[in-house]
N, C-alpha and C positions, 0 to 999 in steps of 0.2 A: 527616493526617486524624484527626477527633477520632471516626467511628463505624465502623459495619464495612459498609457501602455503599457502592457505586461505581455511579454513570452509567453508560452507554455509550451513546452517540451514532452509529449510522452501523452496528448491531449486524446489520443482513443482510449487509454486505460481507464480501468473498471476506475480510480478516485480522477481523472479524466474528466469524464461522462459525468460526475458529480460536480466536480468544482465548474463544467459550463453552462448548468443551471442557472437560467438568468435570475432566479426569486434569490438563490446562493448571493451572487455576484451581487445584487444589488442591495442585499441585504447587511453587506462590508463594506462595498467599496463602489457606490452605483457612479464613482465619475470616470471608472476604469474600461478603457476598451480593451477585448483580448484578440490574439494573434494567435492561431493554434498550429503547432506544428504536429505534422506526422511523416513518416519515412515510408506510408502510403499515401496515393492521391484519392483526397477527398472531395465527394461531391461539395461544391461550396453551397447549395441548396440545405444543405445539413445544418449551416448557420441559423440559429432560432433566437438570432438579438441581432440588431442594427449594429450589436455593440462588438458582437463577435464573427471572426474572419477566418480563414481556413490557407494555411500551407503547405506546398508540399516541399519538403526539406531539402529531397535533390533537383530540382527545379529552384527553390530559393539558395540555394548554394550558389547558381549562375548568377544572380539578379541581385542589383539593391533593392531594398528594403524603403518606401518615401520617405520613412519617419524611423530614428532611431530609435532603442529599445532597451532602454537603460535597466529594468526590470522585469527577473525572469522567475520564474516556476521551473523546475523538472520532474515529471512523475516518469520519468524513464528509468530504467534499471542505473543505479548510479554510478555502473562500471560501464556502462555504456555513456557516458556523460561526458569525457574527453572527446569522444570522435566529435561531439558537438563545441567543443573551444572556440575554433576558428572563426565558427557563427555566433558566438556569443560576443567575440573579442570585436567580428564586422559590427554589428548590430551597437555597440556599444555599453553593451552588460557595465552596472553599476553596482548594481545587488541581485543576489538570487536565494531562494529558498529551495532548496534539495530532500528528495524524499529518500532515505536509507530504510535502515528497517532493523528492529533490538534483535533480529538472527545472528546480528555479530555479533553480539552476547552469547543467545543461549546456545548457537553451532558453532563456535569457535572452539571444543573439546568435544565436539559430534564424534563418534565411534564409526558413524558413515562417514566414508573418507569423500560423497557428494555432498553434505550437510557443512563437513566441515570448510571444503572448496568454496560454497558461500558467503559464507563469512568470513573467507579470505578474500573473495572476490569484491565482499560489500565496506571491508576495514580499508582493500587497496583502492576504490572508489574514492573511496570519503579522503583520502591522504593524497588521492591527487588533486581533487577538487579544491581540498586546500592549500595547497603550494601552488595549484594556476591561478585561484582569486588572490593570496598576498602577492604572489610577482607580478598582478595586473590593476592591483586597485580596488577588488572586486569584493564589497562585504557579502559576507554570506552565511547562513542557517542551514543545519542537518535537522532533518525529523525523523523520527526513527519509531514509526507505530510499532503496534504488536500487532497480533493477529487483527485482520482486514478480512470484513464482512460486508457483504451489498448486494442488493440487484441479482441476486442469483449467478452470479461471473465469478466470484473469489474461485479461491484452490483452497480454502478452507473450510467455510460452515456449509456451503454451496457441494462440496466433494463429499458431504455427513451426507446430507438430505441427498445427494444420489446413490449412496449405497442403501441407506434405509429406504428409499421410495423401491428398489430392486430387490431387495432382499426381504424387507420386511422387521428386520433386527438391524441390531449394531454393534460388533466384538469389540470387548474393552480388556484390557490386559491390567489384572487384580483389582483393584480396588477403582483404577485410575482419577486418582484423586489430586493430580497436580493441579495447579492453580492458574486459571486464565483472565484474561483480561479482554474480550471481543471488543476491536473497535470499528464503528462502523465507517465505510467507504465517504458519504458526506462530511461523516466529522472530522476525516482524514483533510478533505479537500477541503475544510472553512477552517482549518488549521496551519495550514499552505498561504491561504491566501491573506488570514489575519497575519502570521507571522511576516507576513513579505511587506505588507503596507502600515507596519509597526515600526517604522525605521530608526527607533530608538535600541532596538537589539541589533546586536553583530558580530557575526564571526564567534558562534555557540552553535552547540548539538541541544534538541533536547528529545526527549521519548515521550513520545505521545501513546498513551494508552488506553482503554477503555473506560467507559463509569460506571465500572462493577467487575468484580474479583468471586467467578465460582470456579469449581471444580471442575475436571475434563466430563466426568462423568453428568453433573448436571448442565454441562453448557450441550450435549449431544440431546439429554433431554429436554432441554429447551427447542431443538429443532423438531421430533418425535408431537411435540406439542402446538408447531406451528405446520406441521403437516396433518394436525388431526389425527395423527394415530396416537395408540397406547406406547409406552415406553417398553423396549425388548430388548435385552441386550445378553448377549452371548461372552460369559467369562473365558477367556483362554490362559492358562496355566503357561509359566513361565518357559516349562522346559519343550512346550509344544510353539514357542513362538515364529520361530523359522519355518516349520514345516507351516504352520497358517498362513508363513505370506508367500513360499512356493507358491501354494492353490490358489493364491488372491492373485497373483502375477500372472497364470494364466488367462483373466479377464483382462483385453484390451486395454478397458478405461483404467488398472489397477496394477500397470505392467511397472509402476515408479515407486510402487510401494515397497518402502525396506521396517526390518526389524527395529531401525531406532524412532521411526513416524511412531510404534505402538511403545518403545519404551518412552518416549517424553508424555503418554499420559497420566505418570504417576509425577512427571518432574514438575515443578512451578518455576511459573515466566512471571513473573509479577515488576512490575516498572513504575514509578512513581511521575507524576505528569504533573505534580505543585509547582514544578517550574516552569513550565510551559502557562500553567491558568495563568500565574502572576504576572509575565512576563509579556505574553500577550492575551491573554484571554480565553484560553482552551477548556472546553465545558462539554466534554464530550456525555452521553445519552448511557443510559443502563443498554446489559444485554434486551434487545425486545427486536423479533423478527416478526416483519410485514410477508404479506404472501408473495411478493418480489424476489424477497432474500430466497426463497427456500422452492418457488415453483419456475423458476425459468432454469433447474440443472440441467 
């Protein structure tokens, strides 16, 4: 990057709200000022650093920009990432760091034909991103965490602790002993931001994943323990899986729930992230949940 500005793209997301941490930001890169975009208007009163600024993306679509923007972030969905070219191509994007996500891995033979649409959606993401940055000049990094946990916002450890906070229990289908990797939403975003101001790597994916490898079974008990309860968990038998998430679909908040969310509790998602520490320095934290992660469901 040739100035001391960076984009961001997708800047109300749960690793968002992390990565504008001023202790974050200053703690990498304190000569950086940030530019937050969102495709909602935000109070610029929200700004909680001198250093960072607030846009609204269809109002900055009209207007230049003082300062060009050679360096970008995006934690927006990465198939949403094209509609933003045009502003990156104004702005004068030079390098970007992109968040995908290792779904394209493990739902890309999903048995749910919405499981698998993501991972079609997040492979055709990543395939245009890189055909727009080689025909424009543009170096650029995939990161592709595994499971994202934080602040009580996720759709994963955050969707544990609201059926256990309601229920009391937690259904696990046999053993469910697949293998996880939680990583947490800050380490996501000091991942973003160390890879973007590494300018020694380019034009690489790497997978970022958590700093510890348990079972689905103990990563639920780990929540059960950060809520203060007992651990209670309700086995359900194979051939009853379907009719459990009929009942389950009947509850509002649980109307998205399909049979393969309970079969990948026995699957392992495991991802190796030595290339990422070596490369820039990725040091992500063991599973351990604050009363944050587990009480704002």
């Amino acid at each position: 990057m040739t100035n001391q500005v960076v984009g961001v793209l997708g800047a109300t997301s749960l690793v968002g709200d992390c990565l504008l941490l001023p202790d974050l930001v200053d703690g990498i890169a304190p000569h950086l000022k940030i530019l937050a975009f969102s495709r909602q208007a935000v109070d610029p009163g929200l700004a909680v650093s001198d250093r960072l600024n607030w846009h609204h993306l269809v109002t900055q679509s009209k207007h230049e920009l003082e300062e060009p923007i050679d360096g970008w972030i995006s934690l927006a969905p990465v198939w949403v990432l094209p509609d933003y070219f045009h502003l990156l191509e104004r702005c004068g994007a030079r390098r970007i760091v992109v968040l995908s996500s290792t779904s394209v891995f493990t739902k890309v033979n999903a048995s749910d034909a919405k499981d698998k649409a993501i991972a079609d959606r997040l492979a055709s993401g990543e395939k245009r991103l890189i055909e727009w940055a080689e025909n424009h000049g543009v170096d650029w990094v995939v990161l592709r965490p595994t499971l994202i946990y934080g602040l009580g916002r996720d759709q994963n450890i955050a969707a544990v602790a609201g059926f256990i906070k309601r229920f009391g229990f937690f259904p696990l289908l046999g053993n469910a002993a697949g293998l996880r990797q939680p990583v947490h939403a800050e380490d996501v975003a000091m991942a973003t931001l160390c890879a973007l101001v590494q300018t020694g790597i380019k034009n690489s994916a790497y997978n970022i994943s958590g700093g510890e490898t348990l079972s689905y079974k103990d990563m639920v008990g780990r929540v059960f323990i950060a809520l203060k309860k007992k651990p209670r968990y309700f086995p359900i038998p194979g051939i009853l899986l379907h009719s459990a998430v009929l009942l389950l679909r009947l509850l509002p908040r649980f109307k998205g729930v399909s049979p393969s969310m309970a079969e990948r509790m026995n699957q392992d998602f495991v991802f190796d992230h030595s290339a990422a520490t070596r490369d820039f320095g990725f040091n992500p934290r063991p599973f351990q949940l604050a009363k944050e992660d587990v009480n704002h469901c």
